[in-house]
Biopython code that builds the backbone (N, CA, C, O; Angstrom):
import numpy as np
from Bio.PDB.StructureBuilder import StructureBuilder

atoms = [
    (1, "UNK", "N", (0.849, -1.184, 0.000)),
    (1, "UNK", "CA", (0.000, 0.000, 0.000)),
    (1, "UNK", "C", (0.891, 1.242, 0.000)),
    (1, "UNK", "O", (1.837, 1.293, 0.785)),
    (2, "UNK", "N", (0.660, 2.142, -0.757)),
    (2, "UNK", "CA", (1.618, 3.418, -0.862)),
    (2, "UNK", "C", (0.460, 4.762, -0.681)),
    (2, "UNK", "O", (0.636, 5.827, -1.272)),
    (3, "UNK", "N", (-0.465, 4.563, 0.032)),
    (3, "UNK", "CA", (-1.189, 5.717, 0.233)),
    (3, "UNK", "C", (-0.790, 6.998, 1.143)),
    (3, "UNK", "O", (-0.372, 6.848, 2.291)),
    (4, "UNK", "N", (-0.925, 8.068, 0.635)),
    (4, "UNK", "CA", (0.074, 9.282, 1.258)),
    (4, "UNK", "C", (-0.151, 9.348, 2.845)),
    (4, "UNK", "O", (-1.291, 8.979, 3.127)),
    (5, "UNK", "N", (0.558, 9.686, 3.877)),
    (5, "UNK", "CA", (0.163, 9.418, 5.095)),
    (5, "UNK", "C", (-0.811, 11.078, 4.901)),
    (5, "UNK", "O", (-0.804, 11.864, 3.954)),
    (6, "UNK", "N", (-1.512, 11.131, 6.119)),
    (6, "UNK", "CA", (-2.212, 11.946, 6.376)),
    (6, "UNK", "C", (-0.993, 13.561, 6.821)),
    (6, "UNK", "O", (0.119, 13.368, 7.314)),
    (7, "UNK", "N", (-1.392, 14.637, 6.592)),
    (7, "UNK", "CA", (-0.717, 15.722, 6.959)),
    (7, "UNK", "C", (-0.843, 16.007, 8.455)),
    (7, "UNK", "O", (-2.038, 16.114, 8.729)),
    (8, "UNK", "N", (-0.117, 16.158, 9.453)),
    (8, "UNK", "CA", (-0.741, 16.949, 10.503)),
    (8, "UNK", "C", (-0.961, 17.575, 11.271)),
    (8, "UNK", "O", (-1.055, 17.514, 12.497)),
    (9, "UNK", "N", (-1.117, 18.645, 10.110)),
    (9, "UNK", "CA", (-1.638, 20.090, 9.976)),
    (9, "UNK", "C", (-3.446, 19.664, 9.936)),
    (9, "UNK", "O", (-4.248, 20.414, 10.493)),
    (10, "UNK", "N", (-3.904, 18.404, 9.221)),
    (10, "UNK", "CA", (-4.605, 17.708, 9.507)),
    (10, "UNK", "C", (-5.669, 17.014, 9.967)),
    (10, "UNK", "O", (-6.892, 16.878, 9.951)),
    (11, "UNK", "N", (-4.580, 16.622, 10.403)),
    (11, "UNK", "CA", (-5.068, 15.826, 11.928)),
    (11, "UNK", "C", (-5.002, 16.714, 13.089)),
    (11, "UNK", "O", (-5.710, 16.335, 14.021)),
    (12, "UNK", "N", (-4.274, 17.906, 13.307)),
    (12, "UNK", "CA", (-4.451, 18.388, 14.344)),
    (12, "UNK", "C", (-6.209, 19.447, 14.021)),
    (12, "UNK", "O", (-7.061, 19.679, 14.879)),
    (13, "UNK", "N", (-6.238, 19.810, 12.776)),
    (13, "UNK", "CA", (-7.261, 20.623, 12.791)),
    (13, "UNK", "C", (-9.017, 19.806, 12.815)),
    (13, "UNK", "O", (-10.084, 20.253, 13.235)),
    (14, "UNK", "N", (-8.613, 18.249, 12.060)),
    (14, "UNK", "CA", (-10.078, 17.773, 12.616)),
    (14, "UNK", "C", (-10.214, 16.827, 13.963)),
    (14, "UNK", "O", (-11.207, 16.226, 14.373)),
    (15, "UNK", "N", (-9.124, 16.885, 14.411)),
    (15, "UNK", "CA", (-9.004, 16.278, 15.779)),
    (15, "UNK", "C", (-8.890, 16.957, 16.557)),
    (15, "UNK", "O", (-9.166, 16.350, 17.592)),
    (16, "UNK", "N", (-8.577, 18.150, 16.809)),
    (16, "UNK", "CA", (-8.144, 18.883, 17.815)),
    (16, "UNK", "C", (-9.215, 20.168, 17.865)),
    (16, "UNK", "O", (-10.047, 20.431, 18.734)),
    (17, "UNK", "N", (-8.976, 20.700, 16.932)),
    (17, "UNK", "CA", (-9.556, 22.520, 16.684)),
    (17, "UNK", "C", (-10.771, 22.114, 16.292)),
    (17, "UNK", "O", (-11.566, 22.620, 17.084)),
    (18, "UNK", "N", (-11.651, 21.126, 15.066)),
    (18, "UNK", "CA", (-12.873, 21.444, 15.167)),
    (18, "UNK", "C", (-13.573, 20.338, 16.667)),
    (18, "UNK", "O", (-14.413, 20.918, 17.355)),
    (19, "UNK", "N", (-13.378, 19.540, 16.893)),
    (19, "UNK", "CA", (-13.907, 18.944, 18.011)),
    (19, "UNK", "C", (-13.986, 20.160, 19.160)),
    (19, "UNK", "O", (-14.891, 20.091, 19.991)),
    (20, "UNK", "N", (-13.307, 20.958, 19.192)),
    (20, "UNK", "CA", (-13.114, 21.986, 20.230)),
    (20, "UNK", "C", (-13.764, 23.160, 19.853)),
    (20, "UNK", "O", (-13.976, 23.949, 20.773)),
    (21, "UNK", "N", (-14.139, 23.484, 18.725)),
    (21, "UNK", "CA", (-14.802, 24.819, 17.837)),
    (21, "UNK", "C", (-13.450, 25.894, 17.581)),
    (21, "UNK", "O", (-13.359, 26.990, 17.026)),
    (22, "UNK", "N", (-12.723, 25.233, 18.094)),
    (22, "UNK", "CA", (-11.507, 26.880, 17.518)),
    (22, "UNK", "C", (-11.197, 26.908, 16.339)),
    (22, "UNK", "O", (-10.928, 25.981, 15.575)),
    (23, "UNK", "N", (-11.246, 28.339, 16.127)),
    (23, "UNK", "CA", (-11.698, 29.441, 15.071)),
    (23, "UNK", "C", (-9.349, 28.935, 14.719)),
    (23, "UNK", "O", (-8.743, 28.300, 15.581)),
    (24, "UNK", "N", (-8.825, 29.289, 13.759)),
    (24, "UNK", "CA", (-7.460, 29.486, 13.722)),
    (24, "UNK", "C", (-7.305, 30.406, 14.286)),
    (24, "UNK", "O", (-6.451, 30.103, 15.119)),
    (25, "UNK", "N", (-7.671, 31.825, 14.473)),
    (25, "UNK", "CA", (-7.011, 32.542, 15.368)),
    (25, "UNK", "C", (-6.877, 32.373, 16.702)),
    (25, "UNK", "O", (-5.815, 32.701, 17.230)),
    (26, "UNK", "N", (-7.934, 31.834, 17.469)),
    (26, "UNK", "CA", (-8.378, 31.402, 18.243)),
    (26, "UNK", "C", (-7.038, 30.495, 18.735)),
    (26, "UNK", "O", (-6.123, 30.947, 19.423)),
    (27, "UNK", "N", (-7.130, 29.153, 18.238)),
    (27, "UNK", "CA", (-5.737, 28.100, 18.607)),
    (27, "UNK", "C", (-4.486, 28.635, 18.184)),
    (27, "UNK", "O", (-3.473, 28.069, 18.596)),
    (28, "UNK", "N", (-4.369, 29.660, 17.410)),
    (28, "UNK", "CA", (-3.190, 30.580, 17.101)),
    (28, "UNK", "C", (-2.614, 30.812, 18.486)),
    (28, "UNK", "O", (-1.601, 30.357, 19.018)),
    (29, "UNK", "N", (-3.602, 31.697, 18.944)),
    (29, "UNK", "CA", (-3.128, 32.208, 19.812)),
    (29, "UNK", "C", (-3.058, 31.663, 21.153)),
    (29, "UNK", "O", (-2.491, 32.340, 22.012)),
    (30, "UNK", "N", (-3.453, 30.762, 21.397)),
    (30, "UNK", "CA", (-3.258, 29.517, 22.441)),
    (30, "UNK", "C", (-2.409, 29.202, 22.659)),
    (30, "UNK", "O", (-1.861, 28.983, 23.739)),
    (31, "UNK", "N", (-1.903, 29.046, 20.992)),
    (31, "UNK", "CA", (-0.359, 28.108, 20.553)),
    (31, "UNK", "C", (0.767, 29.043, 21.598)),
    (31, "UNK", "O", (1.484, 28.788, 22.566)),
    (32, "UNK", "N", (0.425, 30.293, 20.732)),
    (32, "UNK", "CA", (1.376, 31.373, 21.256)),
    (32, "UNK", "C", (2.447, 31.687, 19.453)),
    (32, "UNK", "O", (3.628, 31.929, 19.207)),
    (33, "UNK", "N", (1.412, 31.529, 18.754)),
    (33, "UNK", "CA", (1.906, 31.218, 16.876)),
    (33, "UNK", "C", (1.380, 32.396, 16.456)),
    (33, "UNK", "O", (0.783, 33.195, 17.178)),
    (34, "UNK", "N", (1.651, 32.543, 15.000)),
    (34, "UNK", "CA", (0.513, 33.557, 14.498)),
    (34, "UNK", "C", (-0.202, 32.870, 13.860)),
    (34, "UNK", "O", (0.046, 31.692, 13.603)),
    (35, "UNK", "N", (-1.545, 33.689, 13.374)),
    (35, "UNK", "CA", (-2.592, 33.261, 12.735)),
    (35, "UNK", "C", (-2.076, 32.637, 11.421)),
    (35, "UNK", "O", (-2.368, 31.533, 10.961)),
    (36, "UNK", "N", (-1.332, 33.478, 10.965)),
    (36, "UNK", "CA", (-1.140, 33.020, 9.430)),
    (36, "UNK", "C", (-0.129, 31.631, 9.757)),
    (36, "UNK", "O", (-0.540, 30.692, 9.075)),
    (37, "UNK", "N", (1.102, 31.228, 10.623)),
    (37, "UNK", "CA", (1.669, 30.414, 10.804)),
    (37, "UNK", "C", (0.766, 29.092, 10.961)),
    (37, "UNK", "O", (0.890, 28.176, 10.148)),
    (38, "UNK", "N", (-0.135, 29.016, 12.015)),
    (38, "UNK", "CA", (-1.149, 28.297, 12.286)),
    (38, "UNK", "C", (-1.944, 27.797, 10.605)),
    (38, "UNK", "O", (-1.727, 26.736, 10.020)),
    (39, "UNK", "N", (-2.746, 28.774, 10.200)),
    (39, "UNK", "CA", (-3.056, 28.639, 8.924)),
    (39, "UNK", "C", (-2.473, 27.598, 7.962)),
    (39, "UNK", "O", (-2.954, 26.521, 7.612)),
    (40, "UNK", "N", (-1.280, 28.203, 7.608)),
    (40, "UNK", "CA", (-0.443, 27.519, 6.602)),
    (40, "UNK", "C", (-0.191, 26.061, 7.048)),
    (40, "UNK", "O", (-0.227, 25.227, 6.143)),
    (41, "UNK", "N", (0.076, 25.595, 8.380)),
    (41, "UNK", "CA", (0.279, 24.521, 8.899)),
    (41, "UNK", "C", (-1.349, 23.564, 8.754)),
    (41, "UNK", "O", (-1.444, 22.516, 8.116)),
    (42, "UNK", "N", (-2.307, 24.120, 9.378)),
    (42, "UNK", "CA", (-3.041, 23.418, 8.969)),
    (42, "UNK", "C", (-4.093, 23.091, 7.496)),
    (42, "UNK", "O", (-4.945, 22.235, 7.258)),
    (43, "UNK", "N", (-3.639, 24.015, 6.871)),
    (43, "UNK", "CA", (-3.930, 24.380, 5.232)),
    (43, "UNK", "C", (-3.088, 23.084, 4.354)),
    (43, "UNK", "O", (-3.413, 22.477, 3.334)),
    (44, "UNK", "N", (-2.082, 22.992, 5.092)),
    (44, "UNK", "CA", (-1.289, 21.884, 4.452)),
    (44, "UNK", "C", (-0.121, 22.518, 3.075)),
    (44, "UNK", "O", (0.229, 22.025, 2.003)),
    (45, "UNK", "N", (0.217, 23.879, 3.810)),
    (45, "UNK", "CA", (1.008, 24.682, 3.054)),
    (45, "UNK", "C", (2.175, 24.596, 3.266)),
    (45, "UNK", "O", (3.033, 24.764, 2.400)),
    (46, "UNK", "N", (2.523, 24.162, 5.124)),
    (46, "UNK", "CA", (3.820, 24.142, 6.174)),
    (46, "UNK", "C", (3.872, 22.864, 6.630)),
    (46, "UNK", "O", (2.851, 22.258, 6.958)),
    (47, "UNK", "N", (5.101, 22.335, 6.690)),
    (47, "UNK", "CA", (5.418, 21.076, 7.130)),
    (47, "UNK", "C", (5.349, 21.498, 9.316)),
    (47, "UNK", "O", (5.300, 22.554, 9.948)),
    (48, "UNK", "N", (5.386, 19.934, 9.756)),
    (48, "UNK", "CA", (5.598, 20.331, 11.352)),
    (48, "UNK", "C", (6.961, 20.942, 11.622)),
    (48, "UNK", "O", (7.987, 20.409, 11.200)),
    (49, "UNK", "N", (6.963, 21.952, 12.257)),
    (49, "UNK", "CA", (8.251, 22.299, 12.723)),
    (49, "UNK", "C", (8.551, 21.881, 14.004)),
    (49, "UNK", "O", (7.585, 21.849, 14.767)),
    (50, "UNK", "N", (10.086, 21.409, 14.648)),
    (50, "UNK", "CA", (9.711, 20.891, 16.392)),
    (50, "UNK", "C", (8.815, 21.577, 17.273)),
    (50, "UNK", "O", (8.070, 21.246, 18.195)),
    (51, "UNK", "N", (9.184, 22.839, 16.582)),
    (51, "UNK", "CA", (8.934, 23.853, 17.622)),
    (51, "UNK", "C", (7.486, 23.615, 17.935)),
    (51, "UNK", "O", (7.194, 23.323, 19.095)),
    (52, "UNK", "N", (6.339, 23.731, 16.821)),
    (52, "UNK", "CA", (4.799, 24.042, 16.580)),
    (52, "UNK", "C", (4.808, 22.351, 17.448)),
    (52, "UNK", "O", (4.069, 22.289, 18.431)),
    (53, "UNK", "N", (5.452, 21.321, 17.155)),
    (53, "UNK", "CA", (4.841, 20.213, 17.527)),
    (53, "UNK", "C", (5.086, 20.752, 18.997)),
    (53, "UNK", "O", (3.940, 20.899, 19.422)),
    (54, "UNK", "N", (5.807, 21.060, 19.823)),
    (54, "UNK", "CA", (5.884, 20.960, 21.135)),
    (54, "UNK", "C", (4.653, 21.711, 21.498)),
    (54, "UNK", "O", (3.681, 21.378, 22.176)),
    (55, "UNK", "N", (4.977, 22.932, 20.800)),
    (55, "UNK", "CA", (3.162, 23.630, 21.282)),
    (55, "UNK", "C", (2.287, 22.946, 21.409)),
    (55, "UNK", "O", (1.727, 22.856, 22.502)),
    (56, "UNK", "N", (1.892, 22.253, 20.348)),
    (56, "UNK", "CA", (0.649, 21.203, 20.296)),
    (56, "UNK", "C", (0.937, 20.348, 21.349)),
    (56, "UNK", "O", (0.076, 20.029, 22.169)),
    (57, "UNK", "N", (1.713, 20.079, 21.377)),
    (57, "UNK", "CA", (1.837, 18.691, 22.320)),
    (57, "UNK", "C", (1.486, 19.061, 23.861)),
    (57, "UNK", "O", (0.798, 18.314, 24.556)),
    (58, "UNK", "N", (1.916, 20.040, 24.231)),
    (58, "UNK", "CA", (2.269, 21.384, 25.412)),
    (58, "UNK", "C", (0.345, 21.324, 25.477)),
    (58, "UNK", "O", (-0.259, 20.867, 26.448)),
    (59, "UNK", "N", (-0.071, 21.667, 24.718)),
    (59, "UNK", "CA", (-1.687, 22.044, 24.461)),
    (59, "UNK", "C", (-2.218, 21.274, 24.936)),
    (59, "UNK", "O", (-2.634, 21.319, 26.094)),
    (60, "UNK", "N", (-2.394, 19.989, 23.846)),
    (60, "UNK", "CA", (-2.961, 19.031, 23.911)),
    (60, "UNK", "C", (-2.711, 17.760, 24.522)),
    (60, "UNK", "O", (-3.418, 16.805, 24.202)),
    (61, "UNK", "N", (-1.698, 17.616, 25.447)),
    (61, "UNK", "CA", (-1.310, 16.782, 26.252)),
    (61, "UNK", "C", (-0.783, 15.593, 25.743)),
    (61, "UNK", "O", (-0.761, 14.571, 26.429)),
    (62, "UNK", "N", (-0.219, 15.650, 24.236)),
    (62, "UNK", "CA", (-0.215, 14.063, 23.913)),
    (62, "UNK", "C", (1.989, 14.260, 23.423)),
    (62, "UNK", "O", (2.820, 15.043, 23.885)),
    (63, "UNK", "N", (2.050, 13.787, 22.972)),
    (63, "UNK", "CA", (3.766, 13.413, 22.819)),
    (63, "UNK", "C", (3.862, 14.086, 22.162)),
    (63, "UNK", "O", (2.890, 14.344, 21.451)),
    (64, "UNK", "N", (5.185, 14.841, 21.981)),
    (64, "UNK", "CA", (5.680, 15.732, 20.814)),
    (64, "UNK", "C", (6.129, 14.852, 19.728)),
    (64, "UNK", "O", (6.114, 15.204, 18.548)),
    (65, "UNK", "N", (6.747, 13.082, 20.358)),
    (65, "UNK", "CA", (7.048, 12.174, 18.999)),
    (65, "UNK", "C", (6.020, 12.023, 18.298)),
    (65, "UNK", "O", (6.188, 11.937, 17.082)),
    (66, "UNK", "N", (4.524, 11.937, 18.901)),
    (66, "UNK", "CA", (3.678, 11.572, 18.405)),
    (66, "UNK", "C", (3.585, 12.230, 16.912)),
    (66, "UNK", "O", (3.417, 11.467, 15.960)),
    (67, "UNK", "N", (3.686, 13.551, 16.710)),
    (67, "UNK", "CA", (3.432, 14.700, 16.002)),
    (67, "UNK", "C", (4.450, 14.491, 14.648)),
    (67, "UNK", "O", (4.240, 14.236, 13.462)),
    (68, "UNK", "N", (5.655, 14.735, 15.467)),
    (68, "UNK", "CA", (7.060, 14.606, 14.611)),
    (68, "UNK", "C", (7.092, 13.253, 13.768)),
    (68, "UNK", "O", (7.617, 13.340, 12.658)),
    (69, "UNK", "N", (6.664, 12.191, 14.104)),
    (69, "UNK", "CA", (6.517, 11.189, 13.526)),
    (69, "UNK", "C", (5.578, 10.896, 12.416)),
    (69, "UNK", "O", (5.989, 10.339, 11.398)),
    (70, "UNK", "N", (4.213, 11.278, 12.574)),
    (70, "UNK", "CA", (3.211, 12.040, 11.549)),
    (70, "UNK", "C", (4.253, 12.723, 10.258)),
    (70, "UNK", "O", (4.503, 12.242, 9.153)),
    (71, "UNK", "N", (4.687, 13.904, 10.824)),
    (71, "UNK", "CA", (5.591, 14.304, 10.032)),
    (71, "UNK", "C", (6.351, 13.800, 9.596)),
    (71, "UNK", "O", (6.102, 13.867, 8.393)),
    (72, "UNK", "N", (7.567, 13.059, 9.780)),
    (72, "UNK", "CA", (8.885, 12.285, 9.163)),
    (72, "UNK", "C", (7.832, 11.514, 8.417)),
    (72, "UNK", "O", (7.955, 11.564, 7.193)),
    (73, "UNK", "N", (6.739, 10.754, 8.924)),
    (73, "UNK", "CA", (6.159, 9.582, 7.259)),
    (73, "UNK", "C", (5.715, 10.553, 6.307)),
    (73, "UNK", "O", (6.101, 10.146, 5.211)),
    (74, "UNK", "N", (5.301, 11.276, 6.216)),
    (74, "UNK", "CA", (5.169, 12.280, 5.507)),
    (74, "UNK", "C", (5.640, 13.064, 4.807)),
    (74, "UNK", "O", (5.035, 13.389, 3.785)),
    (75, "UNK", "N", (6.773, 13.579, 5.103)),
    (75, "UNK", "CA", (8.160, 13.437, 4.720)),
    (75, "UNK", "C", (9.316, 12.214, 3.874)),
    (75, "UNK", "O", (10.005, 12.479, 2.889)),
    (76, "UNK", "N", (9.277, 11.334, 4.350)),
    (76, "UNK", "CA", (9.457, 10.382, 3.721)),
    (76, "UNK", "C", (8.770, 9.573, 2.744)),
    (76, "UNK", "O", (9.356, 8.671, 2.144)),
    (77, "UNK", "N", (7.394, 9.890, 2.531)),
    (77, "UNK", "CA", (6.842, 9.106, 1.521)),
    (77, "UNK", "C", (7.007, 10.334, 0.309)),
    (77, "UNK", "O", (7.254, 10.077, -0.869)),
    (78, "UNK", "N", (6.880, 11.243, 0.674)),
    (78, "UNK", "CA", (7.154, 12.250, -0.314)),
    (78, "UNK", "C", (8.953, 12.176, -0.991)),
    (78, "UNK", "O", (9.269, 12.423, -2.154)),
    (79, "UNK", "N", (9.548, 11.917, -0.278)),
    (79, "UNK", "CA", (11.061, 11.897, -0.642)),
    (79, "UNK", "C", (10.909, 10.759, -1.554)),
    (79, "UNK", "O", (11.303, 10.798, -2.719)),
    (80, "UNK", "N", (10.399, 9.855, -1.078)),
    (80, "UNK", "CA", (10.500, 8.554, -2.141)),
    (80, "UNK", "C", (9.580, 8.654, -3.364)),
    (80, "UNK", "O", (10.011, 8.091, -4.371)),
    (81, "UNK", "N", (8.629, 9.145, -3.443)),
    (81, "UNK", "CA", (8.390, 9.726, -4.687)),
    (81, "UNK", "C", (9.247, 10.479, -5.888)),
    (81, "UNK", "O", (9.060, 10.575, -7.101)),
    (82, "UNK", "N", (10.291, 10.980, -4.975)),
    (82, "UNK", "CA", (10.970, 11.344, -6.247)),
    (82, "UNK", "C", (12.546, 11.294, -5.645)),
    (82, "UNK", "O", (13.339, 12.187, -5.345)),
    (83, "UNK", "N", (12.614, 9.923, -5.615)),
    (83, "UNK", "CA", (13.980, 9.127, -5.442)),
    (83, "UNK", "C", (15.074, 9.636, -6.263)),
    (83, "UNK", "O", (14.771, 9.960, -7.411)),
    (84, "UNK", "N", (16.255, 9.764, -5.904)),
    (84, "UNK", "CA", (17.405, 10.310, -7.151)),
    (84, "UNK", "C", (17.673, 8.615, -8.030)),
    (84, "UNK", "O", (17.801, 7.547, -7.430)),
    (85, "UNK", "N", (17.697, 8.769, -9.325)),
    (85, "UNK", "CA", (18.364, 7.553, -10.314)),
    (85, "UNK", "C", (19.672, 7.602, -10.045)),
    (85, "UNK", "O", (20.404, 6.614, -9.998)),
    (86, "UNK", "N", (20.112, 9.093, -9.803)),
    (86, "UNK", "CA", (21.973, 8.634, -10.062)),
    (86, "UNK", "C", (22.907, 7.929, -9.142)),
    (86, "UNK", "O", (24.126, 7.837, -9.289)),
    (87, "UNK", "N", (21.982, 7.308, -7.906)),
    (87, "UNK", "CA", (22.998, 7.219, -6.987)),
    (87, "UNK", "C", (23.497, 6.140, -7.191)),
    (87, "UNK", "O", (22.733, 5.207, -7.437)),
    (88, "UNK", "N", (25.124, 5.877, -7.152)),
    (88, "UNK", "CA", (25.760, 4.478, -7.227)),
    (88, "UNK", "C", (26.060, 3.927, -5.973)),
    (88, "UNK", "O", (26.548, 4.725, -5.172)),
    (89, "UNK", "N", (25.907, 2.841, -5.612)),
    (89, "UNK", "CA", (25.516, 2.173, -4.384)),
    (89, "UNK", "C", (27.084, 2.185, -3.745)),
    (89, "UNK", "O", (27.883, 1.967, -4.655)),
    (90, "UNK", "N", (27.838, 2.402, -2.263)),
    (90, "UNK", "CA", (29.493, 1.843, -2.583)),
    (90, "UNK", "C", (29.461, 0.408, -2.406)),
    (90, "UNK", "O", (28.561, -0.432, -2.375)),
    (91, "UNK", "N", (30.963, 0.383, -2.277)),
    (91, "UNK", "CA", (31.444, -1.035, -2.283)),
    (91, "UNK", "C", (30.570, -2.083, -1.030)),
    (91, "UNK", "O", (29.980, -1.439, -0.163)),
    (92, "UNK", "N", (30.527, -2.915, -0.982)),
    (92, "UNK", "CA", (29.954, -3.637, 0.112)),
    (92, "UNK", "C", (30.850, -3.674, 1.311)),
    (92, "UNK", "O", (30.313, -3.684, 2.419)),
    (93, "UNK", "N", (32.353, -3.698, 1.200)),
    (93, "UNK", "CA", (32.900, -4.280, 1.914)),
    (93, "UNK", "C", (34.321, -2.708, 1.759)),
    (93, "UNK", "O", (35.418, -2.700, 1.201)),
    (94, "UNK", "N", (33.600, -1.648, 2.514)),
    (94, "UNK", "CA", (34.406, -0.184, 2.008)),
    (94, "UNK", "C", (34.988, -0.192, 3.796)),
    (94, "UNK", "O", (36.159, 0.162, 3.934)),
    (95, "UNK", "N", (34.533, -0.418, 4.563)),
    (95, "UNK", "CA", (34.717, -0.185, 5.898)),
    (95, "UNK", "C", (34.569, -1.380, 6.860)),
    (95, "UNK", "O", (33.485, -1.959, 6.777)),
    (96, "UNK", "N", (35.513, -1.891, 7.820)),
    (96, "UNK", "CA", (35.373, -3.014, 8.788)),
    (96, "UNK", "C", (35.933, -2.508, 10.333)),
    (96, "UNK", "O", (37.095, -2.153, 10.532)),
    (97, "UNK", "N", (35.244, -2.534, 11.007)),
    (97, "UNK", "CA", (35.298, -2.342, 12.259)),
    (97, "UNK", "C", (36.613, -3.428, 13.124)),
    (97, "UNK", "O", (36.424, -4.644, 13.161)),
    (98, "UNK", "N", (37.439, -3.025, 13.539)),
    (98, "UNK", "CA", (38.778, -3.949, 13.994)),
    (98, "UNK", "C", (38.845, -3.941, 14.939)),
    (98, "UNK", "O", (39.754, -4.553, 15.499)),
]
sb = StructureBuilder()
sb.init_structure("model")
sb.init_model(0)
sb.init_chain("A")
sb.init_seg("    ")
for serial, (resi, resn, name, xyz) in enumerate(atoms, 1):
    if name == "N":
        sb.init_residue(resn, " ", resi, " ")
    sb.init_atom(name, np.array(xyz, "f"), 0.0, 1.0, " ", f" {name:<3s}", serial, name[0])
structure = sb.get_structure()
């Protein structure tokens, strides 16, 4: 299965902000973010930054890995979409530990 992971910018906005009714400015400023920062993140314009995940996490009581991890698959399925062709693999046997 190669289906894109979810963004979450996301998941934090239908899990978090509408279950709760906050407006983006509203959890903006909760965050201690700006509106437009907030925005773009959950618009799916801005990737997680540590920083925004700790907020959230800080907020919403749940792990900051939780967040960051969302992110890195997300990150990573996107990287592998557009894999480099040129790379030549090295030797197998380039380095041995003595």
């Amino acid at each position: 299965m190669d289906r894109k992971p979810t963004h979450p910018g996301t998941v934090f906005l239908e899990d978090v902000m509408k279950p709760l009714n906050l407006t983006v400015t509203d959890a903006a400023r909760m965050l201690g973010v700006s509106r437009k920062t907030l925005s773009e993140f959950v618009n799916e314009k801005a990737s997680l930054s540590p920083e925004m995940a700790l907020r959230i996490s800080k907020a919403t009581n749940t792990s900051v890995e939780s967040w960051m991890n969302m992110q890195q698959k997300l990150t990573l399925w996107s990287a592998r979409k557009h894999e480099p062709k040129n790379v030549i693999p090295f030797p197998v046997n380039i380095a041995k530990e003595g």
